[in-house]
C-alpha positions as CSV (number, residue, x, y, z in Angstrom):
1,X,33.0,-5.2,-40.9
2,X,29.8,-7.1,-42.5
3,X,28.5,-7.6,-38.9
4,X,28.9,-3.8,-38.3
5,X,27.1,-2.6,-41.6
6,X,24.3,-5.3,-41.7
7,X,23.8,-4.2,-37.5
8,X,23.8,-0.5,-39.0
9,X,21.2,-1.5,-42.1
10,X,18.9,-3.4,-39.4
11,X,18.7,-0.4,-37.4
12,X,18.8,2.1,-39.8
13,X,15.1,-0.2,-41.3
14,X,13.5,-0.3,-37.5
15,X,13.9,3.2,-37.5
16,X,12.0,4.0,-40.5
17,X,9.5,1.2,-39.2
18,X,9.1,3.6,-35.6
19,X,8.6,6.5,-38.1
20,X,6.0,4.9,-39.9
21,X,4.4,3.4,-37.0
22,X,4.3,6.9,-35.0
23,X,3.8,9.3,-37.9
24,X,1.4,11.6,-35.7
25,X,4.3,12.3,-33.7
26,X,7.6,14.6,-34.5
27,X,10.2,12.7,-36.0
28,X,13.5,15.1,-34.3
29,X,12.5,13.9,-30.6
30,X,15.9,14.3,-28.5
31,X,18.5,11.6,-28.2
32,X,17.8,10.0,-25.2
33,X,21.9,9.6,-23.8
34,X,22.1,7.1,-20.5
35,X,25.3,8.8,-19.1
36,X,26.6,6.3,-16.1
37,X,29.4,5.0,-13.8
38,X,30.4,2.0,-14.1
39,X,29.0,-1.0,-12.2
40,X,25.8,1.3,-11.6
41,X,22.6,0.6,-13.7
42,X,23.9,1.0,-17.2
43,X,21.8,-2.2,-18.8
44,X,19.2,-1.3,-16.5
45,X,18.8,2.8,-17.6
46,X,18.7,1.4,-21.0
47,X,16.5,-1.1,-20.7
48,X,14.2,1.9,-19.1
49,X,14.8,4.5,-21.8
50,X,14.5,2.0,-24.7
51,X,10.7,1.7,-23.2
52,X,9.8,5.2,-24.6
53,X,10.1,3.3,-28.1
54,X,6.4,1.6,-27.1
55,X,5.0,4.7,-27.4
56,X,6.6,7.4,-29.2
57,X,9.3,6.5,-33.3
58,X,12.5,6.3,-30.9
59,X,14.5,3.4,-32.1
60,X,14.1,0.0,-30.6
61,X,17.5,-0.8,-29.4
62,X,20.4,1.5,-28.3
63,X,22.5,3.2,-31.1
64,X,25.6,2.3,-29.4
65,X,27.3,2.6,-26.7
66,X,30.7,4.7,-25.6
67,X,33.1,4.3,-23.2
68,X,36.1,6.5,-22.1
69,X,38.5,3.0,-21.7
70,X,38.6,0.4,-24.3
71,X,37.6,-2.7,-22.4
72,X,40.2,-5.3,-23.3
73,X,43.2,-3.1,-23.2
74,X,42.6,-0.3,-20.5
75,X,43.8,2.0,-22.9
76,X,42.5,5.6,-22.5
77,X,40.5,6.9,-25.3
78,X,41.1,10.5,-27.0
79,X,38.8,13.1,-25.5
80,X,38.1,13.7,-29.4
81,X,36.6,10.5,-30.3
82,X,34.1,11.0,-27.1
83,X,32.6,14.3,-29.1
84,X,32.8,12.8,-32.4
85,X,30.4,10.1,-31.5
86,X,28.2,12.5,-29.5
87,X,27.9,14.4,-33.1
88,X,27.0,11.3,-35.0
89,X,23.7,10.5,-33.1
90,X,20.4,11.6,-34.6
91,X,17.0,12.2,-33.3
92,X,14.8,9.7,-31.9
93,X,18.4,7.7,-31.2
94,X,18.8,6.0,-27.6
95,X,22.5,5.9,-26.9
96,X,24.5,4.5,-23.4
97,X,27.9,6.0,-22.7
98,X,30.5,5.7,-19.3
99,X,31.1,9.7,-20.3
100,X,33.2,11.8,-18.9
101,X,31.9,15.3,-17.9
102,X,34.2,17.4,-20.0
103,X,33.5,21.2,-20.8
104,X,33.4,20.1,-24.4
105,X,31.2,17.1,-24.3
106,X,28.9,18.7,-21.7
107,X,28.1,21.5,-24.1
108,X,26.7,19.8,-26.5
109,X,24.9,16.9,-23.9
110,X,23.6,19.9,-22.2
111,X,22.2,21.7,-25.8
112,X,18.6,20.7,-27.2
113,X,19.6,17.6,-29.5
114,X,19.8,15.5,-25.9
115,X,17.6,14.5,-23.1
116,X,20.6,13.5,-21.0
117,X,20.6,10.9,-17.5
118,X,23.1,10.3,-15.4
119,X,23.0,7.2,-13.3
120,X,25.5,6.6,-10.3
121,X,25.3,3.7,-7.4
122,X,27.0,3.5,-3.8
123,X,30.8,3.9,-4.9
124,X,30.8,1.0,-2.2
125,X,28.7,-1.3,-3.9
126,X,30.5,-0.2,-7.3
127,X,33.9,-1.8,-5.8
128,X,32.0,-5.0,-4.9
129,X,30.4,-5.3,-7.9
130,X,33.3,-4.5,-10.1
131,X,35.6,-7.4,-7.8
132,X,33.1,-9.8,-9.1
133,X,32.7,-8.2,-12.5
134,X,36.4,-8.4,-13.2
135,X,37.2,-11.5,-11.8
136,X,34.8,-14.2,-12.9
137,X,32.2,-12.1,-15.6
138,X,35.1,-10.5,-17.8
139,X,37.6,-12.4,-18.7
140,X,38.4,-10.6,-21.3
141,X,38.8,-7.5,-18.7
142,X,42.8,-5.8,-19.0
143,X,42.6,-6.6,-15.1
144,X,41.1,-10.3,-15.4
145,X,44.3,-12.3,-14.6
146,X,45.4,-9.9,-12.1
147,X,42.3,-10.2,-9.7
148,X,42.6,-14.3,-10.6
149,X,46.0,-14.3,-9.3
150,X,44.9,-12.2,-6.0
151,X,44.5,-15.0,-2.8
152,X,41.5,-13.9,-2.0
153,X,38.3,-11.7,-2.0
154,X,39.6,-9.4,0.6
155,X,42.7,-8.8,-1.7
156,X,40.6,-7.7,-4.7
157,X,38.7,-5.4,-2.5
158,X,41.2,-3.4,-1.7
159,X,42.3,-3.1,-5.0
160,X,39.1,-2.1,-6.5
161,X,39.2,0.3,-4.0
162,X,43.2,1.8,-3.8
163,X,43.4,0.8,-7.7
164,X,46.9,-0.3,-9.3
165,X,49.6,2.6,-9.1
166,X,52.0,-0.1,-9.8
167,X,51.4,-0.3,-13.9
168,X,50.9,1.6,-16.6
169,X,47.3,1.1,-17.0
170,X,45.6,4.1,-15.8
171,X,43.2,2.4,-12.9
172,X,43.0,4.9,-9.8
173,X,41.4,4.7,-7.1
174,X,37.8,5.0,-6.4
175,X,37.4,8.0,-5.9
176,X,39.6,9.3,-8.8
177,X,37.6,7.2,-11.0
178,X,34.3,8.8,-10.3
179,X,35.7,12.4,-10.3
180,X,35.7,13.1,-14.1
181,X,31.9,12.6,-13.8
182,X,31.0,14.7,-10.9
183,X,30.6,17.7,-13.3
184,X,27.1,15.7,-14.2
185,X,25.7,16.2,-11.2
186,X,26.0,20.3,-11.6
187,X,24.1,20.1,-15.0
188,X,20.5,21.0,-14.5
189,X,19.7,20.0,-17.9
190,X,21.0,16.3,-17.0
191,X,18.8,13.9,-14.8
192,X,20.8,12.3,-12.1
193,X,19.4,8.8,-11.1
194,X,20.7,6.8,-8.0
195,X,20.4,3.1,-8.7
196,X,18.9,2.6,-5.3
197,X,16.6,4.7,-6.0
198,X,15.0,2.6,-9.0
199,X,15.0,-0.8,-6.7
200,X,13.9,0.6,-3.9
201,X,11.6,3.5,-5.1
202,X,11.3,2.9,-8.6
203,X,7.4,4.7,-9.6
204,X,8.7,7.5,-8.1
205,X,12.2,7.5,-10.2
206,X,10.3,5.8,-13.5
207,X,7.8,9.1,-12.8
208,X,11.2,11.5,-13.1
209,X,12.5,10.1,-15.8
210,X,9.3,10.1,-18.1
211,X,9.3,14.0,-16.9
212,X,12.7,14.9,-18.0
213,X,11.6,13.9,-21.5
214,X,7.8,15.2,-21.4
215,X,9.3,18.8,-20.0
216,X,11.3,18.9,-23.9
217,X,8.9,17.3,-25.7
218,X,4.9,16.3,-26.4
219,X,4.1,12.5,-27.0
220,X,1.3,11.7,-28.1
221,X,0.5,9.3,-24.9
222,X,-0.6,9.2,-21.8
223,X,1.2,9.6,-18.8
224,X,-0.2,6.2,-17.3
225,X,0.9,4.2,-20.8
226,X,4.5,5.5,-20.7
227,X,4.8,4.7,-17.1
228,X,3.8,1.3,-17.8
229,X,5.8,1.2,-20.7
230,X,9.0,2.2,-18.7
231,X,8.0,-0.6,-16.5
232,X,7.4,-3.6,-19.0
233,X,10.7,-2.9,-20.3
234,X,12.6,-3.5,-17.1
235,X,14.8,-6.9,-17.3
236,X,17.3,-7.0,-15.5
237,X,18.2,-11.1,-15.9
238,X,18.5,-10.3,-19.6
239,X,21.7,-7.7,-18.9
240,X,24.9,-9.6,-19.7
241,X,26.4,-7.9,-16.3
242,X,23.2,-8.4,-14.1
243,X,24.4,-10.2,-11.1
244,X,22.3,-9.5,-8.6
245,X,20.7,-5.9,-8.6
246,X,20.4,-5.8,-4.8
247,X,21.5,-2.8,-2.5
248,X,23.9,-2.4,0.4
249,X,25.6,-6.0,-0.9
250,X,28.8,-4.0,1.0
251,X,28.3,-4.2,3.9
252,X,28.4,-8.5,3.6
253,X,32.0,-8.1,2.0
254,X,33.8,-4.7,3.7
255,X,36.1,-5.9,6.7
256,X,36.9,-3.3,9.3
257,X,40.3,-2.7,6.8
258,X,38.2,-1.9,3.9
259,X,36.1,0.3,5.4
260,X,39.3,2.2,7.0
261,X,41.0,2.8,3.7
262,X,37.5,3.4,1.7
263,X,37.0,6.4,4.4
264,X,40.4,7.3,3.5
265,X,40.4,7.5,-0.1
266,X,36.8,8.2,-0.7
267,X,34.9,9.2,2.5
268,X,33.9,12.3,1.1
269,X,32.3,11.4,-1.7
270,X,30.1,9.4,-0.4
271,X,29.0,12.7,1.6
272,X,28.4,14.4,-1.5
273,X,26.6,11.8,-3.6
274,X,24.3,11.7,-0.1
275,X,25.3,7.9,0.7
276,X,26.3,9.6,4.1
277,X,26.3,12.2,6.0
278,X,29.5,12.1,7.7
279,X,32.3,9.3,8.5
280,X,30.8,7.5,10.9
281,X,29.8,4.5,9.4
């Protein structure tokens, strides 16, 4: 409880200290939201977004940050508590969520108070990374001891993949996992980011998501500074997930098997996120 309010105070002070710092500039800029699946970007989207606080009073760390699970127990969190904590962020807030694309929580993501991004990765590297997230980052993770008692690599796979239908905490498959965020993807007012994208053509992607804002708003910068200042905030060793922030790491871990029941479960998706254009992979 004393950590919480003295985090709160800090923030709340920094704030005022952009403000000050920026005066010359509007003080109700957007909240900028990093909306994202897990396993794909999420410390890195922030990282990126929490740049725009070089050059324009947004604050200098994320707000917080929401997710639709509570981490340690699985448990599924009320769709209530998802709004509520969309209504309590103010302008010039950065904010990082694992948001599901509900009617209710896309009206108000999708209304003038946010500049909304939506980050998604390979659902096959998203497995991968989430055997190796689960099993030797997390141990507090509700699946931890489970994946430790698994034989092997190969076993976790597949469940990262099929998920667990055998208990009662909700983990689907991969496609069912990324389906309540699909609805994203249909938002024009929402950016949606591959992670590939930012490795592999990252001015081009840094250049769309300095855009996104500057179509909504003025800052009182130019283009070249809030590039670079997109850039200098990129570090991905400091996220306490990072692990390796390469591409296409699937293709070292899928066995003929995995890639069988991936097509099975989640083939098309990967057609319609454009990872492929048919099954024949």
């Amino acid at each position: 409880m004393l950590k919480s309010l003295l985090r709160s105070v800090v923030y709340r002070a920094e704030k005022a200290a952009q403000r000050l710092r920026f005066a010359s500039q509007p003080a109700n800029l957007p909240v900028l939201l990093g909306i994202s699946f897990p396993k794909s970007g999420t410390h890195l989207l922030d990282q990126i977004l929490l740049g725009f606080a070089h050059v324009a009073p947004y604050a200098k760390r994320v707000h917080s940050f929401y997710a639709e699970y509570e981490g340690e127990s699985g448990k599924k969190r009320e769709p209530e508590k998802a709004l509520a904590w969309l209504d309590a962020l103010r302008p010039c807030d950065i904010a990082s969520a694992h948001l599901f694309a509900r009617p209710e929580a896309a009206a108000r993501v999708c209304s003038d108070k946010f500049a909304p991004y939506f980050i998604f990765r390979d659902p096959r590297d998203v497995v991968v990374s989430h055997v190796f997230y689960v099993t030797e980052m997390e141990a507090r993770h509700v699946h931890h001891e489970y994946y430790q008692s698994l034989p092997d690599f190969d076993s976790r796979l597949k469940i990262s993949i099929l998920g667990r239908p055998d208990t009662n905490i909700e983990f689907p498959n991969i496609a069912d996992r990324f389906a309540p965020y699909l609805g994203w993807l249909d938002q024009k007012e929402v950016l949606t980011i591959h992670f590939e994208d930012l490795i592999h053509d990252r001015a081009a992607t840094l250049t769309s998501i300095m855009d996104h804002l500057l179509s909504r708003v003025t800052l009182r910068a130019s283009r070249q500074l809030i590039l670079s200042s997109l850039e200098a905030s990129i570090h991905p060793t400091k996220s306490p997930t990072f692990r390796s922030g390469k591409t296409g790491e699937w293709k070292k871990h899928f066995t003929e098997e995995h890639k069988k029941i991936f097509k099975e479960v989640a083939g098309d998706l990967l057609i319609k996120l454009g990872y492929e254009k048919d099954s024949a992979w």
